[in-house]
C-alpha positions in Angstrom: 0.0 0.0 0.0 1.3 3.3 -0.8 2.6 5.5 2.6 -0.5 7.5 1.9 -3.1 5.4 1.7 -1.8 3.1 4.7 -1.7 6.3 6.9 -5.4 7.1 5.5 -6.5 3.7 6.5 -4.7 3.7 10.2 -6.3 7.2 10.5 -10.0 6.1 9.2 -9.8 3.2 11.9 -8.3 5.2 14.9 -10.0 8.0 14.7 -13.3 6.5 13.4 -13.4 4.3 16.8 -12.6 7.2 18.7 -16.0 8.9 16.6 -17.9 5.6 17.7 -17.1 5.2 20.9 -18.2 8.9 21.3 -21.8 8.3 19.7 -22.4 5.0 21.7 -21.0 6.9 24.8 -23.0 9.8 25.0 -25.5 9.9 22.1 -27.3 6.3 22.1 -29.8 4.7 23.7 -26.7 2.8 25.5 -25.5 6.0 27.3 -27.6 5.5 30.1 -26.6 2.0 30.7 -22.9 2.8 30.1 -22.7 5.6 32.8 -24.4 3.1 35.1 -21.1 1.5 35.2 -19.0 4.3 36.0 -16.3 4.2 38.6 -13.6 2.1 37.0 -10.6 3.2 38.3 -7.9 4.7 35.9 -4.8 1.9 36.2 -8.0 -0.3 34.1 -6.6 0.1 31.2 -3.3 -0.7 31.5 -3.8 -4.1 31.3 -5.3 -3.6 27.5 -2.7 -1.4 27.0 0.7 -3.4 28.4 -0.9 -6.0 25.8 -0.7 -3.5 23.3 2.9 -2.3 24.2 4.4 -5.7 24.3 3.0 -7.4 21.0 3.5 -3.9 19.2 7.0 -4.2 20.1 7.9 -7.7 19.5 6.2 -6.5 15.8 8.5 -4.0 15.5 11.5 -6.2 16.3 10.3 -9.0 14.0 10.7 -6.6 11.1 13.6 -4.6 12.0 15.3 -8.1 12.2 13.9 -9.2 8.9 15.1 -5.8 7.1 18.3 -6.6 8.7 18.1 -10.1 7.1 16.8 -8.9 3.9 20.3 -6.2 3.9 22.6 -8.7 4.7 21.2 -11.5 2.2 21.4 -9.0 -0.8 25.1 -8.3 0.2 26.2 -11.9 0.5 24.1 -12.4 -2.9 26.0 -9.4 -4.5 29.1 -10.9 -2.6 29.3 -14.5 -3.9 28.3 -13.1 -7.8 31.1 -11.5 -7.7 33.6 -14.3 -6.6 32.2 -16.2 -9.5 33.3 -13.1 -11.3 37.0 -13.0 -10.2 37.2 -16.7 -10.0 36.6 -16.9 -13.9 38.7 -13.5 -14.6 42.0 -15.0 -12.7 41.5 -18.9 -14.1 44.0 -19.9 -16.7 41.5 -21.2 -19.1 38.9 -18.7 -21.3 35.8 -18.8 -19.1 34.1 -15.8 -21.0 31.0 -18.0 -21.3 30.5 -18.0 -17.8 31.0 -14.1 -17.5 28.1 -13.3 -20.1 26.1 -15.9 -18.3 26.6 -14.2 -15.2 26.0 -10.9 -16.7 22.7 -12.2 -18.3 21.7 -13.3 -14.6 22.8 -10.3 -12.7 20.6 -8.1 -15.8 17.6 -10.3 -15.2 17.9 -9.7 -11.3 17.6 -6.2 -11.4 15.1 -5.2 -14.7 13.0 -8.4 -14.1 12.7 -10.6 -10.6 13.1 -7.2 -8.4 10.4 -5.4 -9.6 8.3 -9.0 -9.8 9.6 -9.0 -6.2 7.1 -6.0 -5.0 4.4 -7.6 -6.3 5.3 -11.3 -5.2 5.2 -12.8 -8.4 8.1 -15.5 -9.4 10.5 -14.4 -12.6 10.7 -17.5 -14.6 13.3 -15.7 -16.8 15.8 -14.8 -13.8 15.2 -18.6 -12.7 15.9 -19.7 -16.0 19.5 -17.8 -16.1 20.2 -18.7 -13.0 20.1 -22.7 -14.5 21.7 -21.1 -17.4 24.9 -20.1 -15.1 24.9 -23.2 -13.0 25.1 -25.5 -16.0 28.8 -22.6 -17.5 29.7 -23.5 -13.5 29.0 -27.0 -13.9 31.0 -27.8 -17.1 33.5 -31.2 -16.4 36.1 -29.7 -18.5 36.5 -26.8 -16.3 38.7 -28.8 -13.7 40.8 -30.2 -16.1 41.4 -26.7 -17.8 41.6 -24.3 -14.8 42.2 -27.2 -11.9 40.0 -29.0 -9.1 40.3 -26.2 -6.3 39.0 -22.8 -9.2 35.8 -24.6 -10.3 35.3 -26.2 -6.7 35.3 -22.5 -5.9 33.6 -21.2 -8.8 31.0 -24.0 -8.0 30.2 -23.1 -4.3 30.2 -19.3 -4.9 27.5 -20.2 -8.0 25.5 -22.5 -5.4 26.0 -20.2 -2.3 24.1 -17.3 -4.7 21.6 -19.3 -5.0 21.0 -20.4 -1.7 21.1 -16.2 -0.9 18.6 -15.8 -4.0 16.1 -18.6 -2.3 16.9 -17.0 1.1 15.6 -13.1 -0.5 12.9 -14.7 -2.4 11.5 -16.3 0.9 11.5 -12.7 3.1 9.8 -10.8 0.1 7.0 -13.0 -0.1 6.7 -14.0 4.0 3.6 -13.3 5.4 4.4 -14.6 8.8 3.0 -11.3 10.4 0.0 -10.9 9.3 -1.8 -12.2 12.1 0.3 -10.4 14.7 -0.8 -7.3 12.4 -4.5 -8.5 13.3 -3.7 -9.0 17.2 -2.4 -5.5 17.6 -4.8 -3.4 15.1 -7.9 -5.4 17.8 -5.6 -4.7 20.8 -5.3 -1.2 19.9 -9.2 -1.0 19.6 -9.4 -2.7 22.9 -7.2 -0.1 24.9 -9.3 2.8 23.3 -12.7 1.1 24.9 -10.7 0.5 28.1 -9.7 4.7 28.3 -13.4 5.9 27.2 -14.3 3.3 30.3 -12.5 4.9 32.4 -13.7 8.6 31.3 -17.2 7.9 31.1 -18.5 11.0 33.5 -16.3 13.7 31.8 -16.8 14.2 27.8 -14.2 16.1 26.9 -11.3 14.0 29.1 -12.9 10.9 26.6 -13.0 13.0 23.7 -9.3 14.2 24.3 -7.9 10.9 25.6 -9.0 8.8 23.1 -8.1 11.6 20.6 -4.2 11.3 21.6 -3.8 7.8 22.2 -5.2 6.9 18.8 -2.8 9.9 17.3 0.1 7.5 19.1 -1.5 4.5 17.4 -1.5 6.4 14.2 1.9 7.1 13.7 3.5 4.2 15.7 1.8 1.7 13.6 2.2 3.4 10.3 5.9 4.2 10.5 6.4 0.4 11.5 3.8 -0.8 9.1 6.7 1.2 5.8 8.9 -1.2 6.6 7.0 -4.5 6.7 7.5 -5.3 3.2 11.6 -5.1 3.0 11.9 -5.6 -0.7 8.6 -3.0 -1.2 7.2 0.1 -0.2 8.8 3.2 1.2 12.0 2.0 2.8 12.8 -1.0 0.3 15.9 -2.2 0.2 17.9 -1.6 -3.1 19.0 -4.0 -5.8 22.4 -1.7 -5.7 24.9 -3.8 -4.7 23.6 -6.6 -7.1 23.5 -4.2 -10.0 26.6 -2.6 -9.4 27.9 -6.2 -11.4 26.4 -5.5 -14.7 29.8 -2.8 -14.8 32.3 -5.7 -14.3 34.3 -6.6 -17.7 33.1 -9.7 -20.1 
């Protein structure tokens, strides 16, 4: 969702239930029996709120450590890419098929699977030149003409790419916090009917209260929700370091 729109929707919801809870508070046939319950001492709504606190914060750590991940993957990606690169520049033997297959891969990563990446859809092509450099990699004659320890190496740098490929692939399209995203948007909504509880007898200390806390939810939730995605939306993390290889010689 663009930054916009997810701030739009965070707003709509926060201050919406802060609207409801108003009406139903103090303009509905329920007022009378709500204010029959007044009394509820202030520390209430802690308990709602600790809940909140806590799982909003585990959230927050789960995705700063996946961006983490996400930074680190693309580095070791960029990193092993460019060992096959020097391996096949400093081998004895001509290995310039392996170089345009690697350059093939590398342009496929960057104008194809990363933009196919914000939308969570596979690139067969980038798959397919990936096969395409394993098999150059793979070639028996390369140990006899360049020796057993340059293609061993050549070969775990072109298999240790992949594995960092599978590894980015994985965190672009997880969805393993969705359902914490559900737990704190309905904990939030609980912690704003546990502070109009607790102002029932003065309108303008619910009004005001709710007003605030769901201006905290607001932008808490949104800033944290820009970097849920780590390969889309606002703070993405940049194909740079995998694209700075389409330079590198043939």
């Amino acid at each position: 969702m663009h930054p916009v729109g997810l701030f739009l929707t965070l707003a709509i919801l926060s201050y919406g239930m802060v609207l409801l809870l108003a009406v139903i508070a103090f303009r509905s046939p329920l007022t009378r029996p709500l204010h029959s319950i007044q009394g509820i001492v202030a520390p209430f709504f802690g308990a709602v709120a600790i809940l909140f606190a806590l799982l909003t914060g585990f959230l927050a750590n789960d995705i700063s450590d996946r961006d983490r991940l996400a930074q680190r993957t693309v580095q070791t990606e960029a990193g092993e890419l460019r060992n096959v690169h020097t391996l096949s520049v400093a081998s004895v033997s001509d290995m310039q098929s392996i170089r345009a297959a690697l350059k093939a891969y590398v342009t496929s990563i960057v104008s194809e699977e990363w933009p196919a990446m914000n939308t969570e859809r596979p690139s067969s092509n980038t798959e397919a030149a990936y096969d395409a450099l394993l098999r150059e990699v793979s070639q028996p004659g390369l140990s006899k003409a360049s020796g057993q320890a340059v293609h061993a190496a050549l070969l775990n740098a072109a298999v240790r790419a992949g594995t960092a490929r599978n590894v980015r692939l994985a965190l672009a399209s997880d969805h393993t916090n969705d359902l914490k995203w559900l737990v704190v948007i309905v904990l939030s909504l609980f912690t704003q009917v546990a502070i109009g509880l607790v102002h029932l007898d003065k309108p303008r200390a619910f009004i005001a209260s709710l007003t605030i806390f769901a201006s905290a939810v607001l932008v808490t939730l949104g800033i944290i929700a820009l970097q849920e995605y780590p390969f889309a939306g606002a703070f993405r993390v940049s194909p740079a370091p995998i694209a700075a290889l389409q330079s590198l010689s043939n």
